[in-house]
C-alpha positions as CSV (number, residue, x, y, z in Angstrom):
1,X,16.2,-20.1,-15.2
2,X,17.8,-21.4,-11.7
3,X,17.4,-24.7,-10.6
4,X,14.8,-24.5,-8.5
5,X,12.8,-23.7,-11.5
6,X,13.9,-25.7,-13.7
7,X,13.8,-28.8,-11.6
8,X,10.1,-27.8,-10.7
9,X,9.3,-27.7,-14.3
10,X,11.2,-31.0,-15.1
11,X,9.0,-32.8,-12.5
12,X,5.7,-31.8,-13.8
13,X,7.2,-32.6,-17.7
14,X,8.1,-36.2,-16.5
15,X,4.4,-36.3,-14.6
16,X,3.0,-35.5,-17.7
17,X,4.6,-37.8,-19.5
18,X,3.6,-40.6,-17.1
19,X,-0.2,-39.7,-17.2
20,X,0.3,-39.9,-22.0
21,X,1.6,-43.1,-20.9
22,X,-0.2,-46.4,-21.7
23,X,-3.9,-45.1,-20.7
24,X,-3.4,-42.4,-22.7
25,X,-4.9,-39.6,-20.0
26,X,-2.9,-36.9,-21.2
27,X,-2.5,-36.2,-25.2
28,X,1.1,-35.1,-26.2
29,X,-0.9,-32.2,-27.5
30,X,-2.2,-31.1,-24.4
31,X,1.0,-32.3,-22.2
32,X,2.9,-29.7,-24.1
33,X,0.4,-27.1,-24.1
34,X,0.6,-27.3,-20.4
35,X,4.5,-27.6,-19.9
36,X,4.5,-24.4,-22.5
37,X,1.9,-22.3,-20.3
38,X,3.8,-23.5,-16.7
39,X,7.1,-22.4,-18.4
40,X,5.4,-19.0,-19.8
41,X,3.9,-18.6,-16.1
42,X,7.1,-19.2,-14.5
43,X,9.3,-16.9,-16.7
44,X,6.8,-14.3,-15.6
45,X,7.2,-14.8,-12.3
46,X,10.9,-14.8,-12.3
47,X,11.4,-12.3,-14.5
48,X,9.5,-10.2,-11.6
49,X,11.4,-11.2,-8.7
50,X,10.5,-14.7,-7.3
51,X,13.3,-17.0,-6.8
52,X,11.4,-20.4,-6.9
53,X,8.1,-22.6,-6.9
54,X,7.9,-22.2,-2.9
55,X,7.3,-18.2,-3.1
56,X,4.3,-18.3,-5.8
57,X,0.7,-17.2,-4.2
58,X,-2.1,-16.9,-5.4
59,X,-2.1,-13.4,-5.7
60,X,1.4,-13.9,-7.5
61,X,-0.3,-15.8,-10.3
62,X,-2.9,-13.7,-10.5
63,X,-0.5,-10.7,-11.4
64,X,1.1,-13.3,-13.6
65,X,-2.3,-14.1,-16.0
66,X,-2.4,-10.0,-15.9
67,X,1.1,-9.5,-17.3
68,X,0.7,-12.1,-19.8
69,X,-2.9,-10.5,-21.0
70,X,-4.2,-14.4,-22.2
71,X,-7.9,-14.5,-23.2
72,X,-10.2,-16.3,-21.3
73,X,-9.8,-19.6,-22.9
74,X,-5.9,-19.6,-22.7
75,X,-5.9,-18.5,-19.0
76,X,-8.6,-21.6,-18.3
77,X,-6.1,-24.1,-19.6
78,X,-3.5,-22.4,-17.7
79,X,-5.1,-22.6,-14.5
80,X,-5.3,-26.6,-15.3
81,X,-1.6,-26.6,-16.4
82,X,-0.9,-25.5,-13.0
83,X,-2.8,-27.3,-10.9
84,X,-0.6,-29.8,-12.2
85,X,2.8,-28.1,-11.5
86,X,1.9,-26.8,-8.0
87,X,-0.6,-29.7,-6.6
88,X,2.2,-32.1,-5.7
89,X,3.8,-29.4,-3.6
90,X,1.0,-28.9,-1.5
91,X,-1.6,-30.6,0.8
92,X,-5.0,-31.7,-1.9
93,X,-6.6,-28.6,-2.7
94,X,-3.9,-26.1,-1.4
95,X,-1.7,-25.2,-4.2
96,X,-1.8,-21.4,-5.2
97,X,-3.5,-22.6,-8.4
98,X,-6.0,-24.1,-6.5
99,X,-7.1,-20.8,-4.9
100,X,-7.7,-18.6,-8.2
101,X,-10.9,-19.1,-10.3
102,X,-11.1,-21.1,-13.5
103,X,-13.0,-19.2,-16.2
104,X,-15.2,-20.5,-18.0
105,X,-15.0,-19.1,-21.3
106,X,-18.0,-19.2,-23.8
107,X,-16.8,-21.1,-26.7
108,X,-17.5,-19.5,-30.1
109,X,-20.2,-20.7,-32.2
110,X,-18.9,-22.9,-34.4
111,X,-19.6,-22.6,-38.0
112,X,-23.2,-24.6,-39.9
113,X,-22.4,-27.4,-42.6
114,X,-25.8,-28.4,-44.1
115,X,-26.5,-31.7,-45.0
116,X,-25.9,-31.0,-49.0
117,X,-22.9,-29.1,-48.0
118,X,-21.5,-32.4,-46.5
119,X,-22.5,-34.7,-48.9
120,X,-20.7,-32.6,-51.4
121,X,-17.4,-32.7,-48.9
122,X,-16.9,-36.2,-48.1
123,X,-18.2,-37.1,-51.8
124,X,-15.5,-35.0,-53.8
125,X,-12.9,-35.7,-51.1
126,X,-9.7,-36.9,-52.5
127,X,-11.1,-37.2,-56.1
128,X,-8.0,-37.8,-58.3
129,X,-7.4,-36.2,-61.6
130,X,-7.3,-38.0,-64.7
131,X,-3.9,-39.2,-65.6
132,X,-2.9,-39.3,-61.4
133,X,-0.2,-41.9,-61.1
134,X,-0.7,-44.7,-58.3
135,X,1.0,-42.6,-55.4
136,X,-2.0,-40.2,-55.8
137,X,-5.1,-43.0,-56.5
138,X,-3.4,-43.9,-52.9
139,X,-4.1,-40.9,-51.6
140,X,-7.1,-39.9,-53.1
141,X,-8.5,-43.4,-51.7
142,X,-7.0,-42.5,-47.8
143,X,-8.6,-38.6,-48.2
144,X,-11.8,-40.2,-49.2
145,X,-12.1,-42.8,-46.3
146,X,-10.9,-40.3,-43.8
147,X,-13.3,-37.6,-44.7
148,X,-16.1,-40.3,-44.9
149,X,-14.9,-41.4,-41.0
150,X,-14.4,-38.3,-39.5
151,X,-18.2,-36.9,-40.7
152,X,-19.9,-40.7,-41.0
153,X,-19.0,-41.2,-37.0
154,X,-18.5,-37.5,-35.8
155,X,-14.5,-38.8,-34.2
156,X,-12.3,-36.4,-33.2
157,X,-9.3,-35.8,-35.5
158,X,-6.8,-37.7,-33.0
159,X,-9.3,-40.5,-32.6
160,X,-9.3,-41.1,-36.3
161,X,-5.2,-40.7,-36.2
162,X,-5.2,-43.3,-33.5
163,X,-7.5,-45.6,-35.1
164,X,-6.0,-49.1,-35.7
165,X,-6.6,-51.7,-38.0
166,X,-7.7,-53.8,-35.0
167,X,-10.5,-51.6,-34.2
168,X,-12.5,-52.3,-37.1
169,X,-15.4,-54.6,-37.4
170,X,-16.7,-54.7,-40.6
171,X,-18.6,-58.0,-39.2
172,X,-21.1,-55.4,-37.3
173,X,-20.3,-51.9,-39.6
174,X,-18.6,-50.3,-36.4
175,X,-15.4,-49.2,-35.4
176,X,-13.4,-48.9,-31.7
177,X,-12.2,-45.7,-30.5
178,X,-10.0,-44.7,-27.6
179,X,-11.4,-40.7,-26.7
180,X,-10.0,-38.3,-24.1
181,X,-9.0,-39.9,-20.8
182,X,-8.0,-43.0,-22.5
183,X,-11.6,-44.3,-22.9
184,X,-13.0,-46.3,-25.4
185,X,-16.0,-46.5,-27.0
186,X,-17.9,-48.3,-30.1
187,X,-18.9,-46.3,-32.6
188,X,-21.4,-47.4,-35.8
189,X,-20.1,-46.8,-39.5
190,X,-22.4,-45.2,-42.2
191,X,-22.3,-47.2,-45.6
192,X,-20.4,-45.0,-47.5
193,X,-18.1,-45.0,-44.7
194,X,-17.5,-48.9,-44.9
195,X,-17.5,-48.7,-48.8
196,X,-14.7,-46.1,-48.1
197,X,-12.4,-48.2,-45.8
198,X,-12.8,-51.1,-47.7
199,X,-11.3,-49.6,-50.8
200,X,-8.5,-47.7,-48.8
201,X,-7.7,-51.1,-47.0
202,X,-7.6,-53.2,-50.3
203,X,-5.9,-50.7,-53.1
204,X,-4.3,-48.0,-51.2
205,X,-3.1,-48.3,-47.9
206,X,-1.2,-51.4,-49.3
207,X,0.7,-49.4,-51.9
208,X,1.7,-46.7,-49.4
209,X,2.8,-49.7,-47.2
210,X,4.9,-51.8,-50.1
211,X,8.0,-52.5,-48.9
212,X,7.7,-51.3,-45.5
213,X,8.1,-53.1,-41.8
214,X,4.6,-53.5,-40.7
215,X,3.2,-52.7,-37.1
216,X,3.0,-55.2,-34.4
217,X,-0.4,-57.2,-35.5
218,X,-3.5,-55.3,-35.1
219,X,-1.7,-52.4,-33.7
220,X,-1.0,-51.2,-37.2
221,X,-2.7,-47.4,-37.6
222,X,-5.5,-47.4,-40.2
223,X,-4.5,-44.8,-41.8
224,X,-0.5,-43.7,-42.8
225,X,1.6,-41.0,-44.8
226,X,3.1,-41.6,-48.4
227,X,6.0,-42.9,-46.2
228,X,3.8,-45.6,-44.4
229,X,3.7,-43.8,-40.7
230,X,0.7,-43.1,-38.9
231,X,-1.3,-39.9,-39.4
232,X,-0.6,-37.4,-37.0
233,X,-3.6,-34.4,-36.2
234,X,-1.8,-31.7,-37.8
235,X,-1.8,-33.7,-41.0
236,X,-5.6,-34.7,-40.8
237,X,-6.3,-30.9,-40.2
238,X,-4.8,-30.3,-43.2
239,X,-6.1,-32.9,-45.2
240,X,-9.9,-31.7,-43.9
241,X,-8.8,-28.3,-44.1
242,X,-7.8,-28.4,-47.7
243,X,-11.1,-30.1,-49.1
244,X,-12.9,-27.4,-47.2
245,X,-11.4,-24.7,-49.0
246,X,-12.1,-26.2,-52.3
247,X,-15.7,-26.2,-51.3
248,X,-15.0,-22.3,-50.4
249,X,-15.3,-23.5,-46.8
250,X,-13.0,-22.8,-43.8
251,X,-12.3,-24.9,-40.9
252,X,-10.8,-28.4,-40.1
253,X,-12.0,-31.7,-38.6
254,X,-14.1,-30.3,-35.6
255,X,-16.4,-28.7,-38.2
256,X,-17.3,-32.3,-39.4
257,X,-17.8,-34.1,-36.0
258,X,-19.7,-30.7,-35.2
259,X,-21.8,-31.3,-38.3
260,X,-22.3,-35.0,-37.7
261,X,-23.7,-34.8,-34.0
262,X,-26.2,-31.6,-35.5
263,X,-27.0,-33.6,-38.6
264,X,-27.9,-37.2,-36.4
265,X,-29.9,-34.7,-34.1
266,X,-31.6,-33.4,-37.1
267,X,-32.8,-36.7,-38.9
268,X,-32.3,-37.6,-42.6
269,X,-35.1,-34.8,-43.5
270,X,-33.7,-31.7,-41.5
271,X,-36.7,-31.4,-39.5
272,X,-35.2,-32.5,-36.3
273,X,-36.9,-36.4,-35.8
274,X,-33.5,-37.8,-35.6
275,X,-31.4,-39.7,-32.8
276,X,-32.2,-39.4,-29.4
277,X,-29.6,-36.5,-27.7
278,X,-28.4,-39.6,-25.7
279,X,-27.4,-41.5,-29.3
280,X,-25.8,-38.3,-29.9
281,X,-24.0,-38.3,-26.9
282,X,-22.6,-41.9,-27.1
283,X,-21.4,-41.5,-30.8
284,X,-19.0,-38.2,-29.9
285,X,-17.9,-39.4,-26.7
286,X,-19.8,-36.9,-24.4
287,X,-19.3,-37.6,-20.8
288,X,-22.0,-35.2,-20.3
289,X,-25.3,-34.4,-21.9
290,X,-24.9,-30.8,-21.3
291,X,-22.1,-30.5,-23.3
292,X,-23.9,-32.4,-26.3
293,X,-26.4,-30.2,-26.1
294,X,-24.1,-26.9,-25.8
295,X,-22.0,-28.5,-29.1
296,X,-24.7,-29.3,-31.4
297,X,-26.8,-26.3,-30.4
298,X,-30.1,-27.6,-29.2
299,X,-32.3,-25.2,-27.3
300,X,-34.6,-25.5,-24.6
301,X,-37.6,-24.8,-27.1
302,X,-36.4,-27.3,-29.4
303,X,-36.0,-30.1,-26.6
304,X,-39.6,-28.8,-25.8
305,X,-41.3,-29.3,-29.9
306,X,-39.6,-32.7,-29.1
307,X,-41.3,-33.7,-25.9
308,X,-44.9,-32.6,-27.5
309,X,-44.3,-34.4,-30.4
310,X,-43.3,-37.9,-28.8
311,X,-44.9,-37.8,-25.5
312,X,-48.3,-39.3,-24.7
313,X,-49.6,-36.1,-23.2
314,X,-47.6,-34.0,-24.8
């Protein structure tokens, strides 16, 4: 690729980089998901006669996201990606990625977990075999807490990977979270949750940690490997993902924060007295309502049999 690309694409990696940084407002996830799509974009764009970053129009791009034939959902991401790339180059609002839309795709439903179905999960997550050696009680103790985190406070999968010992507070039964954009928030702990952590924290995460240097204090992850490191997502995916099958299920860690915002919406009983949508909202980390409402799939009518149940006049 000449320079001119090249060095374009260097910049935005090192601008990504900057914003994963200390406030954590880019994931590494999503920082190279974008650097991959600018590249893909670019290599399209050369490949078809540009010679740099200062020729690309909007109608260029737009042939580009035609060549490359990316769903909806892809080609959203990519317009962000961009917008990224180009915006430096050009007055606020200018860039040729400005100047195309930004679908909005319609996210697919995302499979049901029922309450029992749940239960069942978490509860038989992890469960070791008789005559399991220690390495594997470790484990089985770590599958069991996660599982019991992940559904018990609806966190995403790289919340729970960047939970830190720190962020615990047994004292009060919650836990501190750092969500997308960097911000934090305190979420509560269900019982079995707490019973969970406390047995991970006091016979296996030691055990997986013998003999190892420990993180700075209170920066140490909550939950590690066999070799003592930090979870990353891909291995809480498959963690989920694995326990999931054995219950003839498919999915990974969004299908439990899914079920845990429906199920708090819902109410112990099913028959949707449970948290307020707002509640909901604040335990998954919403910035807006909407978007609890879209993910846990409450309906107009629904908000409706709510309002004539708990208003005055309703």
């Amino acid at each position: 690729m000449p320079d001119t690309w090249a060095r374009s694409l260097d910049d935005l990696a090192a601008r990504l980089a900057a914003q994963g940084g200390r406030d954590r407002l880019l994931s590494p996830r999503s920082q190279a998901a974008y650097l991959k799509d600018a590249r893909r974009v670019a290599a399209w764009l050369r490949d078809n006669g540009l010679e740099g970053p200062a020729q690309i129009t909007p109608s260029a791009l737009e042939a580009a996201f035609r060549g490359l034939r990316w769903s909806p959902a892809t080609r959203a991401r990519a317009v962000t990606a961009l917008r990224e790339w180009l915006g430096p180059q050009h007055p606020a609002g200018r860039s040729p990625a400005d100047l195309i839309d930004r679908p909005r795709p319609t996210p697919p439903p995302v499979p049901r977990l029922s309450q029992a179905d749940a239960a069942a999960l978490v509860e038989g997550a992890g469960a070791p075999a008789e005559g399991d050696g220690p390495l594997r009680r470790a484990l089985a103790l770590r599958d069991r807490a996660l599982m019991e985190v992940l559904y018990g406070s609806g966190l995403r999968r790289q919340e729970a990977c960047d939970l830190v010992l720190a962020g615990l507070d047994f004292e009060h039964d919650a836990l501190r979270v750092v969500g997308k954009g960097g911000k934090g928030r305190t979420v509560p702990m269900t019982e079995p949750a707490v019973a969970a952590l406390r047995a991970w924290l006091a016979d296996g995460r030691p055990r997986l940690m013998s003999g190892r240097d420990p993180a700075p204090s209170g920066r140490a992850p909550v939950f590690v490997s066999r070799s003592g490191r930090g979870l990353d997502g891909s291995t809480v995916y498959r963690i989920v993902a694995r326990e999931l099958r054995a219950h003839g299920r498919a999915g990974g860690p969004h299908l439990l924060r899914h079920a845990a915002g429906t199920h708090l919406l819902e109410g112990p009983d099913g028959r949707g007295d449970g948290a307020h949508l707002r509640v909901v909202q604040e335990v998954l980390g919403h910035a807006s309502l909407a978007t609890t409402q879209r993910y846990t799939g409450v309906t107009t009518r629904a908000m409706q049999e709510h309002l004539r149940r708990g208003h005055p006049r309703g």
